[in-house]
Backbone as CSV, one residue per row, in Angstrom:
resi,resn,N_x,N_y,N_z,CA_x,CA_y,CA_z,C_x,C_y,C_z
1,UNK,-17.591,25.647,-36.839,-16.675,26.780,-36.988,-16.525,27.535,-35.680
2,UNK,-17.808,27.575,-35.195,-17.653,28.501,-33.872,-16.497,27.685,-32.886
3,UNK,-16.891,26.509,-32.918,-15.677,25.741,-32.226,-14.431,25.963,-32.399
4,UNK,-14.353,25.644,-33.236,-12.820,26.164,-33.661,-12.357,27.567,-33.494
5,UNK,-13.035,28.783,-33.457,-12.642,29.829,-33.255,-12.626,29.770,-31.717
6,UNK,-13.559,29.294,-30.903,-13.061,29.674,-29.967,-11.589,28.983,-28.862
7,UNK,-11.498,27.431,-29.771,-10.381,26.792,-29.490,-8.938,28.263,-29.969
8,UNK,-9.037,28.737,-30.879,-8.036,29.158,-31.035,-7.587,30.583,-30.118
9,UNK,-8.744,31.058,-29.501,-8.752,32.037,-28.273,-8.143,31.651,-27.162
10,UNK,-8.216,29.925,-26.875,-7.630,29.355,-25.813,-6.697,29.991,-24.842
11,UNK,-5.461,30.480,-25.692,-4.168,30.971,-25.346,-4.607,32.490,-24.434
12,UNK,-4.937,33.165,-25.233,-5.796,34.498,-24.468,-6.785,34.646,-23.481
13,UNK,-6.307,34.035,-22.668,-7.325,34.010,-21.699,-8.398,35.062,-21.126
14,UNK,-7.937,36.596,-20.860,-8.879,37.428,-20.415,-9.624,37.693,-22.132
15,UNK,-9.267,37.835,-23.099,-10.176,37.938,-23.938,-10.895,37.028,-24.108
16,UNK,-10.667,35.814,-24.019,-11.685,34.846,-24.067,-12.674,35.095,-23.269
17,UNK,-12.299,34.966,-22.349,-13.964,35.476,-20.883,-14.560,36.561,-21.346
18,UNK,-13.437,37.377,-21.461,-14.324,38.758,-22.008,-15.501,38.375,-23.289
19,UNK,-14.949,37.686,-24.049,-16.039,37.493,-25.366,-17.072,36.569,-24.925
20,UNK,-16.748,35.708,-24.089,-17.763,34.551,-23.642,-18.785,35.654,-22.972
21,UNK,-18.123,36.579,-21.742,-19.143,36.936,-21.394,-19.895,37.788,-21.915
22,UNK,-19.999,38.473,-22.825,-20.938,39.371,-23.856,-21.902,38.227,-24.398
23,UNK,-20.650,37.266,-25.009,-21.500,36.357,-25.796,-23.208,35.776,-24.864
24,UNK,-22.939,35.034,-23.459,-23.796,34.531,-22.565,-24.568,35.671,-22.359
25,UNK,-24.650,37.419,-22.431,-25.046,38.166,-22.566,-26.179,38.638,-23.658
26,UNK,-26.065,38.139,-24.416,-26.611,38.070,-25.743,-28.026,37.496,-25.897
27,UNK,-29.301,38.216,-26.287,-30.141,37.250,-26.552,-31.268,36.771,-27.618
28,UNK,-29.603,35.425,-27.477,-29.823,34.425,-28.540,-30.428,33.227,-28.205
29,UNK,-31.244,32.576,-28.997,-31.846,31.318,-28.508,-33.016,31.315,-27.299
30,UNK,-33.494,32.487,-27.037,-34.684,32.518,-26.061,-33.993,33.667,-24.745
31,UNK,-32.924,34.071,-25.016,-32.524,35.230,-23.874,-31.161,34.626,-23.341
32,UNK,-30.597,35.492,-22.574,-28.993,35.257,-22.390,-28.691,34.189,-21.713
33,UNK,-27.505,33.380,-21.795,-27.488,32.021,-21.027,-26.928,31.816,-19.720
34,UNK,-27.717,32.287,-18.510,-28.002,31.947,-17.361,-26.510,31.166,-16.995
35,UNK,-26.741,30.255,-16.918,-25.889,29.121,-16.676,-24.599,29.405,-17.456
36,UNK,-24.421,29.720,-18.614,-23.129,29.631,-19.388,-22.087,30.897,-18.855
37,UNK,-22.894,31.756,-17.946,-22.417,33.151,-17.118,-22.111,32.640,-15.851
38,UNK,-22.913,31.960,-15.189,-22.868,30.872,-13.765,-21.283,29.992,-13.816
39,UNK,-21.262,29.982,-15.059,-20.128,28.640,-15.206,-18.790,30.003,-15.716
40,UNK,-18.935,30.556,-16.239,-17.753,31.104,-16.698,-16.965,31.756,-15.223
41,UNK,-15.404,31.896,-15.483,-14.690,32.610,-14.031,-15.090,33.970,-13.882
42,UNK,-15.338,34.544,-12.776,-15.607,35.772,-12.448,-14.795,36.215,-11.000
43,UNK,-15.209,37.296,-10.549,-14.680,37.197,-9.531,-15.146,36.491,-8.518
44,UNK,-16.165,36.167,-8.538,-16.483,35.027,-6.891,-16.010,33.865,-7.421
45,UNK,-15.649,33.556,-7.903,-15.234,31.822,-8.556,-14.520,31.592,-7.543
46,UNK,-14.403,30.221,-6.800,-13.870,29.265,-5.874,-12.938,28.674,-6.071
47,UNK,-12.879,27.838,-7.417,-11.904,26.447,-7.908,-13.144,26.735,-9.177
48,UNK,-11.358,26.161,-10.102,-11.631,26.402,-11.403,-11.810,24.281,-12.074
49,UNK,-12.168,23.869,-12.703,-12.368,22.276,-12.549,-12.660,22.202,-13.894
50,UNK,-11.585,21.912,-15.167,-11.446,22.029,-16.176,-10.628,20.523,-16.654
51,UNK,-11.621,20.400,-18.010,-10.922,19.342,-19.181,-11.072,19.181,-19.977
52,UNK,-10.574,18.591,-21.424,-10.863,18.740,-22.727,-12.054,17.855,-22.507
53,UNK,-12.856,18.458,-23.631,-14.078,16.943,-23.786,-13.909,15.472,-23.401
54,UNK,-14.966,15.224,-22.429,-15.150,13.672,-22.657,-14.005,13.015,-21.726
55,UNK,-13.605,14.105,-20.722,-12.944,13.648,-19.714,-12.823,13.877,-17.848
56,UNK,-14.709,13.254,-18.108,-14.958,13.462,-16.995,-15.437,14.622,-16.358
57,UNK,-16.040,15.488,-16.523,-16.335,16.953,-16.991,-17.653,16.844,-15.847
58,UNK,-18.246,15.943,-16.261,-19.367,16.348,-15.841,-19.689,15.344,-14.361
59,UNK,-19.536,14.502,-14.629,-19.409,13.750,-13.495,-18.708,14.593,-12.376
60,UNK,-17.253,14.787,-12.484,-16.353,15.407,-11.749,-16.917,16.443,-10.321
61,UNK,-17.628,17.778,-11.763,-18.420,18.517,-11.197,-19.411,18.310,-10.260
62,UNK,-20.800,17.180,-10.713,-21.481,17.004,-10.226,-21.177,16.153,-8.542
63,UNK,-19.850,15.185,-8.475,-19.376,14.760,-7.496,-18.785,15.826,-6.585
64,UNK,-18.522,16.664,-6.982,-17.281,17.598,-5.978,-18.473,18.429,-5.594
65,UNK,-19.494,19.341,-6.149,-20.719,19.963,-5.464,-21.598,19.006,-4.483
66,UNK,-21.440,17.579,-4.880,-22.214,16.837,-3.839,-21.819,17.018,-2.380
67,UNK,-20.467,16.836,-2.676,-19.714,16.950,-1.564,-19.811,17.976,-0.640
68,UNK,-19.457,19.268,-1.374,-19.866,20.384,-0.725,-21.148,20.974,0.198
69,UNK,-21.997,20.209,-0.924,-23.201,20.478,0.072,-23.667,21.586,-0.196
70,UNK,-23.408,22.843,-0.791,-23.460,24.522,-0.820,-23.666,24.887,-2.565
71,UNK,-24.245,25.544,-2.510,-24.616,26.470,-3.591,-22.898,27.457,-3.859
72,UNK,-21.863,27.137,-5.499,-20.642,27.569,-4.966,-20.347,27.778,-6.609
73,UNK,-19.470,28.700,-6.882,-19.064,29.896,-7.921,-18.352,28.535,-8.135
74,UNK,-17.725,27.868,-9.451,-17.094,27.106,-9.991,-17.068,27.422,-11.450
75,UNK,-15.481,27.734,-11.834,-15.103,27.728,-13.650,-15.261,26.744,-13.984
76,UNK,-16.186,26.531,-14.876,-16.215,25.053,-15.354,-16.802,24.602,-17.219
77,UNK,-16.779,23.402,-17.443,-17.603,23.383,-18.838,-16.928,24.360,-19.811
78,UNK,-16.354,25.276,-19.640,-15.529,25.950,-21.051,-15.133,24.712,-22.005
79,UNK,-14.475,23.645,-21.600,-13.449,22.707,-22.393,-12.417,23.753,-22.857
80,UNK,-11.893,24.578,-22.341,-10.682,25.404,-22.780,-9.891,25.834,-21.628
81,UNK,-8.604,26.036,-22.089,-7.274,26.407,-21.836,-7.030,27.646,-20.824
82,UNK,-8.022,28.317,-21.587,-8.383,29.943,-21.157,-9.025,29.950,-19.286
83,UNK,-9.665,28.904,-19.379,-10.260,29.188,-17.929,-9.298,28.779,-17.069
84,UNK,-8.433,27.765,-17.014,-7.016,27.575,-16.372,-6.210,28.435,-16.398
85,UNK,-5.481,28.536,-17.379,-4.689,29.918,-17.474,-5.233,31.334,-16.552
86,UNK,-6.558,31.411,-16.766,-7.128,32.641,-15.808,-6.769,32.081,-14.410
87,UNK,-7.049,30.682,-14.026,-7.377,29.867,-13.041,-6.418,30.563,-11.979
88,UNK,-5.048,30.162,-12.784,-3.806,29.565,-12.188,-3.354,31.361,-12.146
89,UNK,-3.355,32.271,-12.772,-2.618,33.902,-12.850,-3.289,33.999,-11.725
90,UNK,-4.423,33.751,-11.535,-5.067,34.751,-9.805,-5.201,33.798,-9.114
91,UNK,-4.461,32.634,-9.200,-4.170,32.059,-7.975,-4.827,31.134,-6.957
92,UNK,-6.569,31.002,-8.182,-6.934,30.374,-7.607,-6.903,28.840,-7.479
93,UNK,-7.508,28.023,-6.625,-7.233,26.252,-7.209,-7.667,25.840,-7.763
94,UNK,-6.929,25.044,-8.925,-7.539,24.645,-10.386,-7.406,23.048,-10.137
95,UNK,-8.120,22.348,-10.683,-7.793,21.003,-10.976,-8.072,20.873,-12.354
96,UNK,-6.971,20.413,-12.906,-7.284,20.176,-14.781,-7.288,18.396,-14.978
97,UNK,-8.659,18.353,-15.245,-8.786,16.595,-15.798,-7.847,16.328,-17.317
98,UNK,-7.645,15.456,-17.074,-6.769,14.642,-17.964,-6.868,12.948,-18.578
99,UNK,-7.496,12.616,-19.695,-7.363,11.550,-20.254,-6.536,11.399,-21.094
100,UNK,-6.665,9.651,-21.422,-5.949,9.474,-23.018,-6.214,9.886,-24.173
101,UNK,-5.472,10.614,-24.720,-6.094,11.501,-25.925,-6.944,10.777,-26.906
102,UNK,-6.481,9.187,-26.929,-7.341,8.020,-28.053,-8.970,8.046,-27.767
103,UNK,-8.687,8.009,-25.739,-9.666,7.927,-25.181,-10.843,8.899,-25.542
104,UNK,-10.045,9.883,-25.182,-11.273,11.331,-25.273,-11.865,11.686,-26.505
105,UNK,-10.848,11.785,-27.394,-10.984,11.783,-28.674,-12.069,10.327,-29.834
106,UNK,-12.360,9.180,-28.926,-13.087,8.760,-29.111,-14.519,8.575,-28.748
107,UNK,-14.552,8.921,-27.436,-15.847,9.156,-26.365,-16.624,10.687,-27.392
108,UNK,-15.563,11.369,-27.415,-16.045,12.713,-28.278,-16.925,12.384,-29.671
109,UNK,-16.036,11.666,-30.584,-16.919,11.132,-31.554,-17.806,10.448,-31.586
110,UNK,-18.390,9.696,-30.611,-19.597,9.456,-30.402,-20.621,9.761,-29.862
111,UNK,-20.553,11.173,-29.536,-21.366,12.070,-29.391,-21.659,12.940,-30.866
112,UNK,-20.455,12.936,-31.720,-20.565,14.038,-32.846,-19.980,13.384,-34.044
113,UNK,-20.483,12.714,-34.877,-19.941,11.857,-36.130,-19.524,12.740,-37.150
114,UNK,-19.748,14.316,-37.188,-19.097,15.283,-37.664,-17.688,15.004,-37.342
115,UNK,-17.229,15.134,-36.290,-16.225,15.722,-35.808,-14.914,15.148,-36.379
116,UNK,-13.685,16.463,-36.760,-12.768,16.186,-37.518,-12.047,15.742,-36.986
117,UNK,-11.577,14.423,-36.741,-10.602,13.600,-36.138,-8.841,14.399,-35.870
118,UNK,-8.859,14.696,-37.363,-7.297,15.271,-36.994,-7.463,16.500,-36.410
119,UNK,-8.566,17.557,-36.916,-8.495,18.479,-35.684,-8.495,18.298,-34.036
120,UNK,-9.158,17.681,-34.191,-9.479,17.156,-32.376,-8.338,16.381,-31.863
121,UNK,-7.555,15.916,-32.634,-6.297,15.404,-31.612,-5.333,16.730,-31.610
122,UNK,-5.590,17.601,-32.670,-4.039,18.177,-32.714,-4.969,19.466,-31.238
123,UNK,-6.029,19.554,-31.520,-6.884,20.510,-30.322,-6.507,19.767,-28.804
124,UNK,-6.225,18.719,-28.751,-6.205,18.056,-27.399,-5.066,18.036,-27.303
125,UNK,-3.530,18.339,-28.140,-2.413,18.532,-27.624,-2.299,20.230,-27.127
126,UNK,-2.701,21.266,-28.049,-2.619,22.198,-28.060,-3.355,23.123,-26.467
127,UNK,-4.122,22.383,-26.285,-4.917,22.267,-24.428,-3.653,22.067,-23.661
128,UNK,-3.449,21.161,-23.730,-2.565,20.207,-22.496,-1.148,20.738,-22.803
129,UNK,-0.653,21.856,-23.712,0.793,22.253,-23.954,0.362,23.353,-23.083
130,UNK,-0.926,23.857,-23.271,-0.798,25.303,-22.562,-0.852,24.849,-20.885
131,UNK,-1.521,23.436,-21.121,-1.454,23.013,-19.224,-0.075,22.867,-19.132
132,UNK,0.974,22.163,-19.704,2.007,22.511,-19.565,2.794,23.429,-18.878
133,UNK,2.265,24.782,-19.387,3.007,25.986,-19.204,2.441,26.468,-17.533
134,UNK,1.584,25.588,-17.088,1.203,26.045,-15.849,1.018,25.343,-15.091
135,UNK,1.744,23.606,-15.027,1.443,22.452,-14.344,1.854,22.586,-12.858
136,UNK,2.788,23.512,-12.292,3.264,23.526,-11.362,2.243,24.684,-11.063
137,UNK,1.206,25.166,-11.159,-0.213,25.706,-10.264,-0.958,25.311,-10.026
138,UNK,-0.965,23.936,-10.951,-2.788,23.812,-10.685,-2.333,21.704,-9.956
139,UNK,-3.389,21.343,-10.002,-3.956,19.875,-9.441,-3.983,19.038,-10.521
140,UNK,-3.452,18.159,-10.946,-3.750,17.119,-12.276,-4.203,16.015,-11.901
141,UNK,-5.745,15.510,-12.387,-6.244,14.428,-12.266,-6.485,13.464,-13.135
142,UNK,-6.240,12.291,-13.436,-5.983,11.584,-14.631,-7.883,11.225,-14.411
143,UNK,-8.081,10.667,-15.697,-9.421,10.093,-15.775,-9.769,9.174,-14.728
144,UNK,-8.462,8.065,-14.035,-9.007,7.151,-13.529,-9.437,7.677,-12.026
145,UNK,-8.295,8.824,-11.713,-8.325,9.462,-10.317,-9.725,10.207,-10.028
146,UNK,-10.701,10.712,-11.637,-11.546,11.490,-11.126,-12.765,10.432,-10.956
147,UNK,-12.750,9.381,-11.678,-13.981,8.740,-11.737,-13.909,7.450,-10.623
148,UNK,-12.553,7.817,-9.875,-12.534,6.323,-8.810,-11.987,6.735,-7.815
149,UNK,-11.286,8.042,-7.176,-10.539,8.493,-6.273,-10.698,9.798,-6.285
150,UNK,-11.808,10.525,-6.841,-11.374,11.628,-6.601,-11.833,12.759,-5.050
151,UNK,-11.662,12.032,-4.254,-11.432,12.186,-2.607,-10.101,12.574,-2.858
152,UNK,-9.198,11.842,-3.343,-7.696,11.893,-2.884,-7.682,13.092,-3.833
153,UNK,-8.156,13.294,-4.885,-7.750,14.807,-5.379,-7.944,15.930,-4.913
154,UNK,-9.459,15.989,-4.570,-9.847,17.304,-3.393,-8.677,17.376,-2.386
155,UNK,-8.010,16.280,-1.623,-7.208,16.324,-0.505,-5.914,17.118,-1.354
156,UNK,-5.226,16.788,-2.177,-4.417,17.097,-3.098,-4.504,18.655,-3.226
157,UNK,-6.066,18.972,-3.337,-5.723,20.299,-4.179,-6.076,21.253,-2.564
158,UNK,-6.765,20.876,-1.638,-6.628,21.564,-0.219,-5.133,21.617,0.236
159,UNK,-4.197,20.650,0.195,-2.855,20.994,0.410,-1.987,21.488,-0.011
160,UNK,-2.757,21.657,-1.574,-1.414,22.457,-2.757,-2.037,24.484,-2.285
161,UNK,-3.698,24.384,-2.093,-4.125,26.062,-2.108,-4.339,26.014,-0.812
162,UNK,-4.411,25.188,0.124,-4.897,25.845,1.460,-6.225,26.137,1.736
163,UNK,-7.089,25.331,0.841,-8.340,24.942,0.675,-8.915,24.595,1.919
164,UNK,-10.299,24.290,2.164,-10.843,23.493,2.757,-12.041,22.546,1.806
165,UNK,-11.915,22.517,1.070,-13.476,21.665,0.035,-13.266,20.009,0.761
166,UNK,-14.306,19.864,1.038,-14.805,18.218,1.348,-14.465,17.322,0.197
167,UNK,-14.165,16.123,0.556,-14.300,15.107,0.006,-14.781,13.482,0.172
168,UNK,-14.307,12.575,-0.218,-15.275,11.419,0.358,-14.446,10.285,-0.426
169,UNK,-15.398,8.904,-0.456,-14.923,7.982,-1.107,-16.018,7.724,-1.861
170,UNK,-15.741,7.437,-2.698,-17.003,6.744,-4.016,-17.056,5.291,-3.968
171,UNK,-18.606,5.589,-3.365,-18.687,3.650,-3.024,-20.198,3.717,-3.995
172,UNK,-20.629,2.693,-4.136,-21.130,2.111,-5.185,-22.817,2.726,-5.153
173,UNK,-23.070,3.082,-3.910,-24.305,3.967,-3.870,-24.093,5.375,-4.283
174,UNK,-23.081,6.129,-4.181,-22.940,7.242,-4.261,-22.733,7.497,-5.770
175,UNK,-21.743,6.687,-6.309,-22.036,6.682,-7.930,-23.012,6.559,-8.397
176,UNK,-24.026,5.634,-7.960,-25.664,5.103,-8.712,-26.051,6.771,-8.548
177,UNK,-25.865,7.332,-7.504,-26.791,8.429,-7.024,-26.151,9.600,-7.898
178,UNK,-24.795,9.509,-8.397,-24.160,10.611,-9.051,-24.772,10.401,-10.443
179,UNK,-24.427,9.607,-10.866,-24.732,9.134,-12.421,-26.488,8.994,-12.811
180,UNK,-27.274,8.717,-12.157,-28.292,9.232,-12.300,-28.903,10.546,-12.558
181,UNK,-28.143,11.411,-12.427,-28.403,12.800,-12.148,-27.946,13.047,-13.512
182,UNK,-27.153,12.121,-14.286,-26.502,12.724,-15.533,-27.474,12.009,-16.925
183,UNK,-27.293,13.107,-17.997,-28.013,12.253,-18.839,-27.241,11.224,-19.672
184,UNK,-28.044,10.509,-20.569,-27.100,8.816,-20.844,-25.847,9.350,-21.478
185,UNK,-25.864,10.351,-22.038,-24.159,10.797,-22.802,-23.276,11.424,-22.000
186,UNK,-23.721,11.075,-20.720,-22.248,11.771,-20.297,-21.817,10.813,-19.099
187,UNK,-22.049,9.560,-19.839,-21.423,8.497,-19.366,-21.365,7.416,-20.533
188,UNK,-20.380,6.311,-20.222,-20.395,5.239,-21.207,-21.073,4.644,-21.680
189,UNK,-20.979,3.827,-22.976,-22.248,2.924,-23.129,-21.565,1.820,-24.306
190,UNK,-21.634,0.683,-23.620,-20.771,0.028,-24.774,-21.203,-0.387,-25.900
191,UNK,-22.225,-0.444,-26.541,-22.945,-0.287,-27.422,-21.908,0.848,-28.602
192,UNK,-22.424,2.077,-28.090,-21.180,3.312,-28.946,-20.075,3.256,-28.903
193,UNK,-19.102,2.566,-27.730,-17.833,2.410,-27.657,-17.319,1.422,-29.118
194,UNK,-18.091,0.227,-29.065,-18.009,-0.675,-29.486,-17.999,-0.506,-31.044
195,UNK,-18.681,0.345,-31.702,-19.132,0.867,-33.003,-18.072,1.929,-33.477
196,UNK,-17.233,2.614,-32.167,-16.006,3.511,-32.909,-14.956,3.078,-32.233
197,UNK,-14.264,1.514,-32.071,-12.860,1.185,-31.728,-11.935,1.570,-32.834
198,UNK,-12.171,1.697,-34.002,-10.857,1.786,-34.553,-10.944,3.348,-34.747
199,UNK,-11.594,4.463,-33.491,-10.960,5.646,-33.793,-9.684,6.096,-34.027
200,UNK,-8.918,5.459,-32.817,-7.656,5.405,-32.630,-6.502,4.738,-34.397
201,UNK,-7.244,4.543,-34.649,-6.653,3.387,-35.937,-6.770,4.913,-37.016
202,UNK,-7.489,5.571,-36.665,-7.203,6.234,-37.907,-6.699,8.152,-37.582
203,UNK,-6.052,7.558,-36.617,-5.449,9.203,-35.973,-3.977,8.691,-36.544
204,UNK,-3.012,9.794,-36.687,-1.828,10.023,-37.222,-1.013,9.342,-35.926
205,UNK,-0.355,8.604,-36.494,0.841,7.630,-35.540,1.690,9.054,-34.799
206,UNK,2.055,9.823,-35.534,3.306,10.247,-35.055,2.429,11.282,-34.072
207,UNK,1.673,11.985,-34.111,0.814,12.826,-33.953,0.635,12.283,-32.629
208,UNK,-0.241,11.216,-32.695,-0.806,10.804,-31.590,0.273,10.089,-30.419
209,UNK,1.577,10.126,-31.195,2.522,9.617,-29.768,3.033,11.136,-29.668
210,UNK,3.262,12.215,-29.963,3.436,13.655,-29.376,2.596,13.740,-28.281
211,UNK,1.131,13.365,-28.563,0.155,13.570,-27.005,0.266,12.552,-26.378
212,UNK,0.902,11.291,-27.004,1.157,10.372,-25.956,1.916,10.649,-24.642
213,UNK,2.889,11.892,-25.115,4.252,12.216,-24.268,4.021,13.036,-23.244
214,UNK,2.714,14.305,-24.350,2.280,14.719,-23.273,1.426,14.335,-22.098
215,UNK,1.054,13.326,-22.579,-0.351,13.115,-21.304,0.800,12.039,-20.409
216,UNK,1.620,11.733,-20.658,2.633,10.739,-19.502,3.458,11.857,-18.700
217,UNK,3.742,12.984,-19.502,4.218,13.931,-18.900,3.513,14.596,-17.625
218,UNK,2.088,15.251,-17.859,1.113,15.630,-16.989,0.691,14.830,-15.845
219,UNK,0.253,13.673,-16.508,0.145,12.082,-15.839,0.951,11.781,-14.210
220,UNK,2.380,12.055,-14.096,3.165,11.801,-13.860,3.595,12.381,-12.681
221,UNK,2.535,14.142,-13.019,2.683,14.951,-11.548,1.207,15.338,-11.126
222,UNK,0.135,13.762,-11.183,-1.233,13.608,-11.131,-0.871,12.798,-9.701
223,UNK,0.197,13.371,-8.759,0.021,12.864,-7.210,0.448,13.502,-5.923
């Protein structure tokens, strides 16, 4: 439930932060959450580096701080709308990851066998309409660009803000060395892939070609 309420804050962006940050304020679960305040936008935030679940999220992050080298303010991990939207009003540089909705929406369920299929697709259009409304601010990186090129995106998003952030090429040591750092779910495993192929088989046809349109749409100005 909490999920869902806060998916539906998406659109509202300063209230959303605002509630997140009381919320990370709060102490629940052993005292306030450090990190979930670290990650939310504030004013020192740098680049905002946002995507729906299960699209590259974490990797992304952990590659682009490698790079840097520096201890650095980054919006990140929300999985919401809200931290872009803030991203893109003050101007700062956003890069919003982007997969196939079948894709994400399946990687997702195998992390959470709860999870309501038709909510989560119609949640992954309802993201990417509000990226929509702000595609011409921010950086769009498709899944394949973040997990195999995303050098050329940093370059991308230094020429769109006037950036300077480092980047590199991902050669086959540097991944071993990235992906190690992550734990086994926040990378593939074909084992789980293999056990939920017919996610896609049971999402709504018509439904799922609406986000088809959108993600070719977004897709499209991912250069």
């Amino acid at each position: 439930m909490q999920l869902k309420l806060r998916a539906a804050l998406g659109r509202f962006s300063e209230a959303y932060i605002a509630i997140q940050r009381v919320r990370y304020r709060l102490p629940f679960d052993g005292g306030p959450n450090k990190l979930g305040l670290f990650r939310l936008l504030n004013d020192e935030t740098e680049i905002v580096i946002e995507g729906f679940p299960r699209s590259a999220n974490s990797w992304t992050l952990r590659l682009f701080r490698h790079w840097q080298g520096r201890r650095m303010h980054i919006a990140e991990h929300q999985h919401s709308e809200a931290h872009i939207l803030a991203g893109a009003k003050r101007g700062l540089p956003v890069i919003v990851l982007i997969r196939w909705p079948q894709d994400a929406i399946r990687s997702w369920a195998q992390h959470d066998s709860g999870l309501d299929l038709v909510w989560a697709l119609r949640r992954w259009i309802g993201f990417y309409q509000a990226v929509e409304t702000v595609s011409d601010k921010v950086v769009i990186a498709t899944f394949e660009q973040a997990t195999q090129t995303f050098g050329e995106v940093v370059e991308r998003t230094n020429e769109k803000f006037g950036s300077n952030f480092k980047g590199g090429v991902i050669d086959d040591k540097l991944r071993e060395e990235i992906t190690s750092q992550m734990a086994v779910t926040g990378y593939p495993d074909p084992e789980r892939r293999a056990r939920l192929k017919d996610v896609a088989d049971r999402l709504d046809p018509k439904t799922l070609e609406g986000a088809m349109e959108i993600y070719e749409t977004l897709a499209a100005k991912a250069h």
